[in-house]
Structures are given as structure tokens and as C-alpha cells.
Steps between C-alpha positions, in 0.01 A plus 500: 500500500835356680688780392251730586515366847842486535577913380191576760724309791808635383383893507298382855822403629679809400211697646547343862888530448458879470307511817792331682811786440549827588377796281262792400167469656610232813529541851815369647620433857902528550759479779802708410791429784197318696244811530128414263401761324159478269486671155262566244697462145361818256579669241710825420297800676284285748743443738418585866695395742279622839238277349772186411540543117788529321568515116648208311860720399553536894863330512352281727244369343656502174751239695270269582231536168450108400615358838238219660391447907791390666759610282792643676764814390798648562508845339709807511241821497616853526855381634350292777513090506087413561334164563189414321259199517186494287241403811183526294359615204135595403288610264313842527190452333 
């Protein structure tokens, strides 16, 4: 029964670490060189950008896939230096 208990915590923990970094299916708040922007993380095809979503093989969003809130980048996209910090992440249910 222990070890039953302790594999249920284990894959609850990775459950609720999931929940916590950036990827398909969350909704993430960013600053990149200080403006927010809000996206919707989706995959290939569903990507609107008038209505805030935007595919997971974006370049930007494939530079920040894994990050956590508060986690702070500097990246070179499309031959321009950018700022990014990871201001919030959710969970589109």
C-alpha cells in the first residue's frame, strides 16, 4: 500500500509540474522589451493571431516552450535581440 501511495504522489506531482511551464494547450502572459502580450499556445493549423493564438513551432514560442512564471530571456529572433519574461502561465481548460 506504501508504494502504491508513493507512485500516486509521484505522478500527482508531475501532473501539477506540467501545469506550471509553458506549452501546447496554456495561456501565457509575456513582456518582450517591456510590452505584455497574451497568447493562446495551439497546435499546427489553429493558430490565429486576431484572436491571440499562436502555434507551438512559432520561433517564439518554440524559445520559450518549458520556461516557468518569472523566468527571464535574452534571445536573438529573426536578427533582432528580444527580451522575454514568463509573467504567467495558465491552463485552458
Amino acid at each position: 500500500m506504501k508504494k502504491l501511495l508513493n507512485t500516486y504522489k509521484r505522478s500527482n506531482s508531475y501532473k501539477k509540474s506540467q501545469l506550471l511551464v509553458v506549452g501546447v494547450g496554456k495561456k501565457v502572459e509575456i513582456k518582450i522589451n517591456g510590452e505584455t502580450q497574451f497568447w493562446e499556445i495551439v497546435d499546427i493549423g489553429k493558430s490565429d493571431i486576431e484572436d491571440g493564438k499562436i502555434s507551438f513551432n512559432a520561433p517564439l514560442i518554440q524559445s520559450i516552450l518549458g520556461a516557468k512564471k518569472g523566468d527571464k530571456f535574452a534571445k536573438k529572433l529573426m536578427g533582432n535581440k528580444i527580451t522575454v519574461v514568463i509573467k504567467n502561465i495558465s491552463f485552458n481548460v
